[in-house]
C-alpha positions in Angstrom: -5.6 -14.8 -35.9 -5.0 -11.2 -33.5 -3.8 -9.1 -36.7 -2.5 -5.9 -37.5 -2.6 -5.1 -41.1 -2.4 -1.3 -41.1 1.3 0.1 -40.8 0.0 2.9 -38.8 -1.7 1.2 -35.9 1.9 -0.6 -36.1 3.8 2.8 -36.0 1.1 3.9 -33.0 2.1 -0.2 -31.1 5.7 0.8 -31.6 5.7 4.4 -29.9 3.8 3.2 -26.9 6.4 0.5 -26.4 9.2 2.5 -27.0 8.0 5.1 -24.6 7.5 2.0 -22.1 10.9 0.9 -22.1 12.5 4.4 -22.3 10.9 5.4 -18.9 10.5 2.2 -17.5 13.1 1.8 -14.7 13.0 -2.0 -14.2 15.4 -4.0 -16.6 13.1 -6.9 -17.2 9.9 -4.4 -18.2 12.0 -2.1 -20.1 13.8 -5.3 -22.4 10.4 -6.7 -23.0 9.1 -3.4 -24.1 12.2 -2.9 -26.6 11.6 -6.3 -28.0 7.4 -5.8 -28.3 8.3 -2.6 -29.9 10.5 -3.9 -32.3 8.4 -6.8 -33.4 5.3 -4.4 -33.8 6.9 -2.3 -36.7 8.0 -5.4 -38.2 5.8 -8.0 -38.0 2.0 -7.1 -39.1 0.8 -10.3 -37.3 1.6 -8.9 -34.0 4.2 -11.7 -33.4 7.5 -11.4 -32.0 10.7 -13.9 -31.2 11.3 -14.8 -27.8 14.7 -14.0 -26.8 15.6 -18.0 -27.0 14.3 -17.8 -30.4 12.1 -20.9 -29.3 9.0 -21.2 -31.4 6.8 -18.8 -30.6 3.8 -19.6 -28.3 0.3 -18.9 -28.7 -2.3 -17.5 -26.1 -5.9 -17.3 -26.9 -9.1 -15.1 -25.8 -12.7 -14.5 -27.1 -13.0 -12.8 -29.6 -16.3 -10.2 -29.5 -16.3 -7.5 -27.1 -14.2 -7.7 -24.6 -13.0 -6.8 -20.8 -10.6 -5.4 -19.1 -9.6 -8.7 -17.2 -9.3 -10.6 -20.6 -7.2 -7.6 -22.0 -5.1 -7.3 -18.3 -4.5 -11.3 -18.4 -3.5 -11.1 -22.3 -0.6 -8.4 -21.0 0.4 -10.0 -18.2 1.2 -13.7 -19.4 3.4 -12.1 -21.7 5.6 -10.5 -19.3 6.2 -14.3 -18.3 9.2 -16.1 -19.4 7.0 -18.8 -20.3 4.4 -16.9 -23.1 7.0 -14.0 -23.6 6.0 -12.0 -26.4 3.5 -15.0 -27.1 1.2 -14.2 -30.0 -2.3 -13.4 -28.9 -5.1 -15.4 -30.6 -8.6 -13.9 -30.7 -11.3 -16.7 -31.4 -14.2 -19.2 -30.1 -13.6 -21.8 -31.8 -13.1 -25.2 -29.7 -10.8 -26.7 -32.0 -8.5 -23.7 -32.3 -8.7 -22.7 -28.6 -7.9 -26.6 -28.1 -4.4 -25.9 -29.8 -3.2 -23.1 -28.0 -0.6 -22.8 -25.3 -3.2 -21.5 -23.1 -6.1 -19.5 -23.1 -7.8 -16.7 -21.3 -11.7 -16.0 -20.0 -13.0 -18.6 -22.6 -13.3 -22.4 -23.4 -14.8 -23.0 -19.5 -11.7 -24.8 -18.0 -10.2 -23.7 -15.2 -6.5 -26.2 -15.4 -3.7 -24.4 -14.7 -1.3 -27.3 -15.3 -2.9 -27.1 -18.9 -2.5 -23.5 -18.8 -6.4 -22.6 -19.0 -7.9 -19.9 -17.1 -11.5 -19.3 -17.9 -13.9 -18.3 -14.6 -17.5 -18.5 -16.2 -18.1 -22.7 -16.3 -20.7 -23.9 -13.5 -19.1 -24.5 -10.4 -16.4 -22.5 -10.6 -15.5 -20.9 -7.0 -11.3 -20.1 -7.4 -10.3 -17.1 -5.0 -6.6 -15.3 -4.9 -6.6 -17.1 -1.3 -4.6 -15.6 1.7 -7.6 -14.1 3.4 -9.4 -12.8 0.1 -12.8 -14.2 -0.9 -13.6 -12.5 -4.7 -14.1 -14.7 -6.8 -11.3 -15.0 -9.7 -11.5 -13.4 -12.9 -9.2 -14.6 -16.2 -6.7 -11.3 -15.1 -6.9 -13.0 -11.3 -6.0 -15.9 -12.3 -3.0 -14.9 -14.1 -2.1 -12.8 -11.7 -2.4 -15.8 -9.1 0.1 -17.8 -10.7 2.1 -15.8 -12.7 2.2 -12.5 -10.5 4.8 -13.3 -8.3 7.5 -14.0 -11.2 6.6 -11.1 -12.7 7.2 -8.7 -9.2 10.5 -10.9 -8.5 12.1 -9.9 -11.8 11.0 -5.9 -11.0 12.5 -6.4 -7.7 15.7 -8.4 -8.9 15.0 -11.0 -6.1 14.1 -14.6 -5.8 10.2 -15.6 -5.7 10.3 -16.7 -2.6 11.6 -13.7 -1.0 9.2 -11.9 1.7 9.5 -8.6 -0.4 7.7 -10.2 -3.2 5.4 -12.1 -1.4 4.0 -8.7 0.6 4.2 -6.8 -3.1 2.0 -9.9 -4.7 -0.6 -9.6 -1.5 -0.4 -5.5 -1.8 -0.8 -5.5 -5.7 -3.7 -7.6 -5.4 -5.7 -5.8 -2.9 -5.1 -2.5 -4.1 -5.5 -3.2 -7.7 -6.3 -6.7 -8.8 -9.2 -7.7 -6.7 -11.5 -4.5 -7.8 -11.0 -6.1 -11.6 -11.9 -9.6 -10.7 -15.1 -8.4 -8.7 -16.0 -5.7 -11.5 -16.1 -8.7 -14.1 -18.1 -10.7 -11.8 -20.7 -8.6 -10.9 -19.8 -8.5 -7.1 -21.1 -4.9 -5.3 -18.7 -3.3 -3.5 -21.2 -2.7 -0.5 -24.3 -4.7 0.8 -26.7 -3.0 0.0 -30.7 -3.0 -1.5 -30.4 0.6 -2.3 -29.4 2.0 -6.1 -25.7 3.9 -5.7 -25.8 7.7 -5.5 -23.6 8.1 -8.4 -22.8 6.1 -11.7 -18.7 6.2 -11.5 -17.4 4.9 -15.3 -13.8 6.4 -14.9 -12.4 2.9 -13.1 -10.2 0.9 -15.5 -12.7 -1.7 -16.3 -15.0 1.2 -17.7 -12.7 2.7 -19.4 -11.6 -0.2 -20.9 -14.9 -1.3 -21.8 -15.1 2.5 -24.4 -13.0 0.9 -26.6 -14.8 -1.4 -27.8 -16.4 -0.6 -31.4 -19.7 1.9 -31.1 -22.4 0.3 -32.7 -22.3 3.2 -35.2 -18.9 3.1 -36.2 -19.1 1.8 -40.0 -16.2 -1.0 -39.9 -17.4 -3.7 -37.7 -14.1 -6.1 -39.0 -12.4 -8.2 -36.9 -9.4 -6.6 -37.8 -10.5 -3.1 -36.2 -11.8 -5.0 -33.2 -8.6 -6.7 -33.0 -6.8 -3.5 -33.2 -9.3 -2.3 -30.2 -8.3 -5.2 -28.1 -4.9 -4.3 -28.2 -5.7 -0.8 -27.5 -7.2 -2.2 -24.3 -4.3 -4.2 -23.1 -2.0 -1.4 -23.2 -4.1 0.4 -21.3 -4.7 -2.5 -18.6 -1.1 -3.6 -19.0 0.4 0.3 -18.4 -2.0 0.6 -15.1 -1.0 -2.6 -13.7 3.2 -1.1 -14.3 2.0 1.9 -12.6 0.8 -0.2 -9.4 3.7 -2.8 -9.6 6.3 0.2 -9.9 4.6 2.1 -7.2 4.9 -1.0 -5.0 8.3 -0.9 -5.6 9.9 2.8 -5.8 7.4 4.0 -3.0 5.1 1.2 -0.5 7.8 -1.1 0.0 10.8 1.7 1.2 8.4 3.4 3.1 7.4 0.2 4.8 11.1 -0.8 5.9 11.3 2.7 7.0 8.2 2.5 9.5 9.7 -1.2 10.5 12.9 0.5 11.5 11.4 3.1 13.3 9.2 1.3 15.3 11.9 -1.2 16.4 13.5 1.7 17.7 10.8 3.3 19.5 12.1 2.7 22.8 15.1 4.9 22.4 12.7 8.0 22.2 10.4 7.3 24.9 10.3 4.1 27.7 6.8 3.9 27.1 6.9 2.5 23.9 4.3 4.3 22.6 5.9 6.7 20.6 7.3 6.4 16.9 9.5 9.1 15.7 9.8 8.8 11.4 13.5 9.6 10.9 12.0 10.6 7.4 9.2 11.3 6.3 7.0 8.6 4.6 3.9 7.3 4.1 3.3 5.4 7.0 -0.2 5.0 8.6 -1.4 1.8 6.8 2.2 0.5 7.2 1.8 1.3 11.0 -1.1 -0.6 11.4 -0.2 -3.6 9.1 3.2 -3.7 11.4 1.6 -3.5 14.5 -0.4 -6.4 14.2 2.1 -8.4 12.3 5.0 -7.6 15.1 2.8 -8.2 17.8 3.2 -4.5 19.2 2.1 -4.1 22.6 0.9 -1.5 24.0 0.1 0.3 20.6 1.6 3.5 19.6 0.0 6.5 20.3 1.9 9.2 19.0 4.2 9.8 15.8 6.5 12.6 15.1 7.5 13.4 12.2 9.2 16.9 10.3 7.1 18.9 8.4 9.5 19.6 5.3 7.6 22.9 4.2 7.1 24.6 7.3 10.5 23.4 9.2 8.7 22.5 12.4 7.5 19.2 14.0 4.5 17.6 14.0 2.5 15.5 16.6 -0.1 13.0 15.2 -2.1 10.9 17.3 -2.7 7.3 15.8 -5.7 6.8 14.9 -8.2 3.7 16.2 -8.0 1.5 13.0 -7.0 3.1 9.3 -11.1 3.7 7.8 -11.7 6.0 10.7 -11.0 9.6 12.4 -10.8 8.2 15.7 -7.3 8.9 17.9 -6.1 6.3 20.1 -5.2 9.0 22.2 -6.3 12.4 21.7 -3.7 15.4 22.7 -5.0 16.8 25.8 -8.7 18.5 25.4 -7.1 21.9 27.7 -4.4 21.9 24.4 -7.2 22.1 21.6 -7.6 25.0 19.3 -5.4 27.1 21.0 -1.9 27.9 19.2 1.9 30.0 19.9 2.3 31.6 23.0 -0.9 30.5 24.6 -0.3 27.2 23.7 3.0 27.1 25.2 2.0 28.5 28.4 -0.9 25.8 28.9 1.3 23.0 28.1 4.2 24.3 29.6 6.3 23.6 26.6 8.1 25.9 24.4 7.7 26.4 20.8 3.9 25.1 20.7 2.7 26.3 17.4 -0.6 24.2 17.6 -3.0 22.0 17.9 -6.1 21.1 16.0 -9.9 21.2 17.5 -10.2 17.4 17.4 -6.7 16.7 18.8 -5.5 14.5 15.9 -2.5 16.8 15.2 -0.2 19.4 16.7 2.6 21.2 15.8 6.3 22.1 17.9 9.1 24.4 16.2 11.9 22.3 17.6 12.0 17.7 17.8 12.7 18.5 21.2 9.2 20.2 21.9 7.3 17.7 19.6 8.7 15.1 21.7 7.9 16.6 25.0 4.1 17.3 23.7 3.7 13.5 22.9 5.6 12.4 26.3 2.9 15.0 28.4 -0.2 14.2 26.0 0.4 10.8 27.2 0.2 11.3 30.6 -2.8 13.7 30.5 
């Protein structure tokens, strides 16, 4: 059984959770922190109640060393209403595993009505789908069919709402997918040659140092136990921080760009200009957009205010978001000069800039940012 004898590994469980749900903005996170936390001081088996008080149900995983997908999946299926809080059972043993309520990255059954997600019997080929071809991990498949109840409850909305169908596609490209290839051995590039550079500072590393050091002179399952657990918080607080990120930040600034670009017509006939009524994050959002709204032609120019230096700046659109490219340039006569001489080349008051490349350039006033990106694209 996944147990926690010592009362201060239980005291170190119960500050991490409380810390969880005291910051956590999200009601369903911060609950099931409160009630994790709770159950950790009092229960040494590392069980806790389900709010129902239902009995309690039991997921397994390999015991052994372990990875971070094992140790993301274990977190995950318990933010579910069905394994919430479920006790977490640490074995190979076919007739135990056999009795579980599900089980994780052993047993080599991939049954999802049976609530088994192993990934390393012969044959198996699962991807998350929807355009991605990794193959699956235990944490990917998890995240497949549980992710997007857990991102509806952080958003307060339905599953089948279009908001948590882009955050379940965003979360697993920006987070999930480097897991699942990590564990399966897939490169990152093509290529024959050895990397430049050993990086061990992504999460899979990192959760890979805590298992026991050959040296270290308790070897007990009870301390490796106590490591695994270690390791899911550490997965599990990682994959909050994407999921809250996805919500406070990606998705606003997203309807922000959406707005702005339906209303690019009032700033310009072209079309071809966006003006960001605030400031956001907003190329990958442009380009994701674009395609998906069918936006023809394709913008050219943003403008956006520069908070810090109260002036306005001009940004050509790059070709695609992986390279430095413009669309349109601003106007080669216009690069590298700045102020007065800028102004009297353009014939536009307030210049302040613009850059060598002609990427960026910079107005004092909206009006003269607007005029730059209304010349530039007729030069």
């Amino acid at each position: 059984m996944f147990s926690f004898a010592t009362k201060g590994f239980n005291q170190k469980l119960f500050n991490f959770h409380r810390n969880l749900c005291f910051s956590c903005p999200f009601p369903f996170i911060a609950a099931m922190a409160n009630t994790t936390a709770t159950a950790a001081v009092s229960s040494p088996s590392f069980s806790t109640s389900s709010p129902n008080h239902a009995p309690l149900k039991r997921v397994g995983t390999h015991n052994g060393s372990f990875h971070c997908d094992e140790a993301l999946g274990c977190f995950m299926i318990r933010l579910t209403d069905k394994f919430s809080n479920a006790q977490i059972v640490r074995t190979r043993d076919p007739k135990i595993l056999e009795s579980l309520d599900a089980v994780l990255d052993v047993g080599g059954v991939y049954d999802p009505g049976n609530d088994r997600y192993d990934h390393h019997q012969k044959g198996f080929e699962e991807v998350f789908g929807h355009g991605f071809s990794t193959k699956l991990s235990s944490a990917g498949l998890v995240y497949k069919h549980f992710g997007k109840e857990i991102i509806a409850k952080e958003l307060q909305l339905d599953e089948g709402h279009r908001d948590v169908h882009r955050l379940f596609l965003a979360v697993y490209r920006n987070f999930m997918e480097a897991i699942d290839a990590i564990d399966n051995g897939i490169n990152q590039y093509d290529t024959d040659k050895p990397p430049r550079y050993v990086n061990n500072t992504h999460l899979s590393s990192r959760v890979g140092k805590l298992n026991l050091d050959w040296i270290d002179p308790d070897q007990s399952a009870e301390k490796e136990n106590e490591a695994f657990h270690q390791a899911m918080a550490l997965a599990g607080s990682e994959f909050l921080d994407i999921v809250r990120f996805y919500v406070k930040s990606w998705l606003p600034a997203r309807s922000i760009v959406m707005e702005c670009i339906a209303e690019r017509y009032d700033y310009d006939p072209s079309g071809e200009i966006m003006v960001l009524k605030r400031f956001c994050p907003w190329k990958l959002h442009l380009f994701e957009l674009e395609e998906e709204m069918k936006i023809e032609p394709l913008i050219k120019y943003v403008l956006y205010e520069d908070d810090r230096g109260k002036q306005w700046r001009v940004q050509a659109v790059a070709v695609s978001p992986d390279r430095f490219e413009s669309r349109k340039p601003l106007p080669a006569q216009w690069r590298g000069l700045r102020d007065d001489e800028l102004s009297k080349e353009s014939g536009i008051p307030g210049c302040v800039f613009v850059h060598m490349s002609g990427f960026i350039g910079g107005n004092r006033s909206y009006e003269g940012a607007l005029a730059m990106a209304g010349a530039a694209l007729k030069l």
